[in-house]
N, C-alpha and C positions, 0 to 999 in steps of 0.2 A: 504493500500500500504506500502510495505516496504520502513524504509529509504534509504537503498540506491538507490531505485530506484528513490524515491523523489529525492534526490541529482544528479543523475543522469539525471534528465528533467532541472535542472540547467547546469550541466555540457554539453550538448546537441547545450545549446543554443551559446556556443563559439566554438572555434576549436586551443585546448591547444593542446601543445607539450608535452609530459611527454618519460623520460626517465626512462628504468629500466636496473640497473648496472648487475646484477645476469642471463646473457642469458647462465647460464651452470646450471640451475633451470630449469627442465621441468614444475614446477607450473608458473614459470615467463611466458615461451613461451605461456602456456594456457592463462592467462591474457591477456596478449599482444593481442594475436590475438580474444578474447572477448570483449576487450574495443574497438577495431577496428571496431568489428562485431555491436557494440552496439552501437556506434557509440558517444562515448560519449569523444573521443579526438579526435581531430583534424593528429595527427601524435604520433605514438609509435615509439621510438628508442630503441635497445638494443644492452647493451655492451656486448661483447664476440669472443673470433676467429670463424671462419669457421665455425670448428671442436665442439665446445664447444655446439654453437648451434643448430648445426646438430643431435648433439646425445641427445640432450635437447627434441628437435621436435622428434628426432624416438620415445622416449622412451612417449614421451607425446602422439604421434600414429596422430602429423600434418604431414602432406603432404607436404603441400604448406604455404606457411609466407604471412602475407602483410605486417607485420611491416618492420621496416629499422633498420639495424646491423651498428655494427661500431666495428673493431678489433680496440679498443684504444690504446692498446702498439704499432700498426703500423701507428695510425692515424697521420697525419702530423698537428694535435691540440697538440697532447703529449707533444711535444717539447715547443710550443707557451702555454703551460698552464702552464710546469712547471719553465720556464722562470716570467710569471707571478706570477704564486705563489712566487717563491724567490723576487721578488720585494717585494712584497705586504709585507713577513715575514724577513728581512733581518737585517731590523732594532732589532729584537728578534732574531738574530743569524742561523737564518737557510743558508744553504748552497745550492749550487745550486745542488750538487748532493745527495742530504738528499730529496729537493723540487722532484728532478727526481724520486726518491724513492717511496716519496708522491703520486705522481701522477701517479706512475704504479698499485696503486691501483684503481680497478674501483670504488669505492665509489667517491673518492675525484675526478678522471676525469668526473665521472657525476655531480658531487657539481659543479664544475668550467664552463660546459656546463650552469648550469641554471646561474651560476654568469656573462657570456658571453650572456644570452638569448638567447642560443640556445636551449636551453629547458626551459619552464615554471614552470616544478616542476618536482623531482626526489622520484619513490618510493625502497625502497632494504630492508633487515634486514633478509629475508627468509633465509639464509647464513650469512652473516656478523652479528657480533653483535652490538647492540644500543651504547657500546662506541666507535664504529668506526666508527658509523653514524653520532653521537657528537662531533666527533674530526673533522671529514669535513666539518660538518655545519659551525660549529664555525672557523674554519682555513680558508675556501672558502668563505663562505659568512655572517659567524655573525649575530649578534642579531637584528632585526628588531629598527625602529627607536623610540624612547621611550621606548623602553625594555630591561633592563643589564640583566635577566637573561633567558635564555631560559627554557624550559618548557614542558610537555605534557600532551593528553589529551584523553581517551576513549570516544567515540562515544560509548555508550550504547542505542541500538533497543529494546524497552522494550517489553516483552510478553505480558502485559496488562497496560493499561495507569495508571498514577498516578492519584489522587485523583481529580486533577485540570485537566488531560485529555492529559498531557501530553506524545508523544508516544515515545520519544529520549529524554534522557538527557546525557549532558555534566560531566564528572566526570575529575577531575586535582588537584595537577599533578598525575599520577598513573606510572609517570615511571622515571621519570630523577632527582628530586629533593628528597634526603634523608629527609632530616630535613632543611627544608625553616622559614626564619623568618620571620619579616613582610613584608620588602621590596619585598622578594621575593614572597611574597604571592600575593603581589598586583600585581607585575608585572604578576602574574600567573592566577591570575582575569581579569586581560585587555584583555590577549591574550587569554585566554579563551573566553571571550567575541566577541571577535572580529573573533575566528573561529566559533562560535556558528552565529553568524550574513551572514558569509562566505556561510554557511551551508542553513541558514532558511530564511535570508531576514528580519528577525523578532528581536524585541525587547531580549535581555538578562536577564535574570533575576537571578541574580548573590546572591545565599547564602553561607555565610562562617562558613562552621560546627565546634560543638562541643561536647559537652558533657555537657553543659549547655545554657539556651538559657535565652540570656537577665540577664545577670547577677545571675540565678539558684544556680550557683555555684562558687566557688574564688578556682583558685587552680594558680600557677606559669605556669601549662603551657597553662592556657588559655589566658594568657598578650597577646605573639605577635597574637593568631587570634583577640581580640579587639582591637587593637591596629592598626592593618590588615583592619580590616572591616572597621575602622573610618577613616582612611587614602584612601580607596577607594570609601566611599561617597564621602570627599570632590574632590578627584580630578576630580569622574565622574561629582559633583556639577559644578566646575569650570572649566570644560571644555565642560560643557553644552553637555555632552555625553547621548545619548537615550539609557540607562544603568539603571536598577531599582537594587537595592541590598541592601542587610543586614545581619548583623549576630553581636556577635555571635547567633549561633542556632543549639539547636539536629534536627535531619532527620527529623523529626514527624513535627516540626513545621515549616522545611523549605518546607515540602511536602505536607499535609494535611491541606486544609482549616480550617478545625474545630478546628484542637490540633493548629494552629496558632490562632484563634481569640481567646483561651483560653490561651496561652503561649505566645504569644506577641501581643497584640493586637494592632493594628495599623501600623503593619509592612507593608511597600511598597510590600512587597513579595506575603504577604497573602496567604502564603501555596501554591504557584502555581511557586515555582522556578524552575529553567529547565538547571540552571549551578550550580553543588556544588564544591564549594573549602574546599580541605579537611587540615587538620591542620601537615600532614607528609606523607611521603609514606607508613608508615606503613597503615594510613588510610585508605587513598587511594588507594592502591594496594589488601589490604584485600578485602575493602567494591568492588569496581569491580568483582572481581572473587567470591564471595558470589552472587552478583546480576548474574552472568555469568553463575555458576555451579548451586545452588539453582532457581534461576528466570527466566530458559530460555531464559534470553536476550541474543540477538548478541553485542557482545564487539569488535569494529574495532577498531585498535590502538595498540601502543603509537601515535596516531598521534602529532606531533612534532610541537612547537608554537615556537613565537617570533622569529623565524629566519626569515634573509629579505626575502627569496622564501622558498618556499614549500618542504619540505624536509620529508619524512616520513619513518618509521620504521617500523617493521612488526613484528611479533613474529616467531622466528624458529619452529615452527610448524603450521602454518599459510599452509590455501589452495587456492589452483588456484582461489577461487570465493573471499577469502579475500583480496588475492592482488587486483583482479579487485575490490574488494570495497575501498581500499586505495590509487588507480586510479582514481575512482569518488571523494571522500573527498577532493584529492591532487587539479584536478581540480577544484573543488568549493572553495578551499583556493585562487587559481591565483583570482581571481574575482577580 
């Protein structure tokens, strides 16, 4: 069974609201009316005029909608949101017709619905780009609690399991963080964790890669991943978190039983890890799209961490069945 469809026997069993900002995207309106059909939200909203939508569906060849529209620049939220946001940023100098501004775009009028709970989680990016999705996050509703920096993460659907049997792993960050140090690494392991758990129900198993495993190698810039890794036992230690993890570690020994009892023996991981934290984007950005183009996996994402709601990104070239897969995720993240 595919993973999203596993995700989607979780997402089934609620009845979320999900918003999507982009209703002048004929792939959005297929979505829409898929995750509806599939049943795996509870209620589809999309942003857009009349118009916008209309020529969304002709060209997408729908007929008839069930989702629910909302022209935002007419809506009588508009005003009550961007009222709110000036509150909220005022003490940092925003103005109230800078806030109106703000909020004439649809991203940040969708951010401000889930910050209201009127939606549960928002998906966009198919159009807008990931730092406009970052600036709503972060302006509307910010960083999740115990996490200063936000984050993201690939949901990689593997063509063939890993060594341990694994059919999904988690790969982070692969889209928002350049060059993270240790802090931020940890904090990109928690939330990693914690959408991996969103996702499975199941234990994390959290390895912090390198290019050396277990001391292999001394170079400067393997300091902040050790340094990363030992800071995120202790704190899963002391907060008695059901979190197994280790590193440093190369792929081989964070993935394969064997080259781990030969490469670090004794590791809680034991070659069956199913979260990698990668030590930069560069890493991380490469190693995805190699397992993506090369490995025939499915790569969903950037799925989007450590913000308080669910907020996710899409890649501009993303299709109508990717947004409905960022629909499921978005929902198994509300959980």
């Amino acid at each position: 069974m595919a993973a999203i469809e596993k995700f989607a026997e979780r997402a089934r069993k609620v009845a979320r609201t999900i918003v999507l900002p982009e209703g002048q995207d004929p792939r959005v309106v297929v979505a829409a009316e898929k995750a509806l059909a599939e049943k795996v939200v509870g209620r589809i909203i999309v942003l857009g005029t009349d118009a916008e939508i209309d020529a969304a569906c002709k060209e997408a060849g729908i007929a008839k909608t069930n989702f629910e529209r909302i022209d935002y620049m007419k809506s009588p939220l508009f005003e009550e949101f961007a009222q709110e946001l000036y509150e909220m940023r005022k003490a940092k100098g925003l103005e109230i017709e800078k806030a109106r501004k703000m909020i004439s775009s649809r991203i940040y009028f969708g951010a401000m619905m889930c910050r209201r709970g009127l939606a549960d989680g928002l998906v966009a990016g198919s159009i807008a780009s990931t730092a406009d999705m970052l600036r709503a996050a972060f302006h509307c509703i910010g960083t999740a609690p115990g996490i200063k920096s936000a984050s993201s993460t690939f949901v990689m659907d593997l063509a063939h399991p890993t060594p341990s049997g694994d059919e999904v792993l988690l790969f982070a960050d692969c889209g928002v963080n350049p060059n993270p140090d240790a802090n931020q690494l940890v904090d990109i392991a928690m939330a990693t964790s914690q959408t991996y758990r969103s996702l499975f129900g199941k234990t994390p198993k959290v390895a912090f890669l390198s290019f050396s495993t277990k001391g292999s190698a001394e170079h400067d810039i393997l300091v902040k991943v050790k340094e990363a890794a030992a800071a995120f036992a202790q704190k899963v230690a002391d907060a008695k978190l059901d979190i197994l993890c280790d590193g440093e570690l190369q792929a081989d020994a964070a993935l394969v039983p064997s080259v781990a009892k030969a490469k670090a023996p004794g590791s809680p991981l034991a070659g069956g890890a199913n979260v990698l934290i990668f030590p930069d984007l560069n890493a991380g950005n490469i190693a995805y799209k190699l397992v993506q183009r090369l490995g025939q996996a499915k790569a969903y994402g950037p799925v989007l961490q450590g913000v308080a709601k669910p907020l996710n990104d899409l890649s501009r070239g993303c299709s109508a069945d990717d947004i409905y897969g960022e629909i499921v995720i978005t929902v198994c993240q509300s959980l």
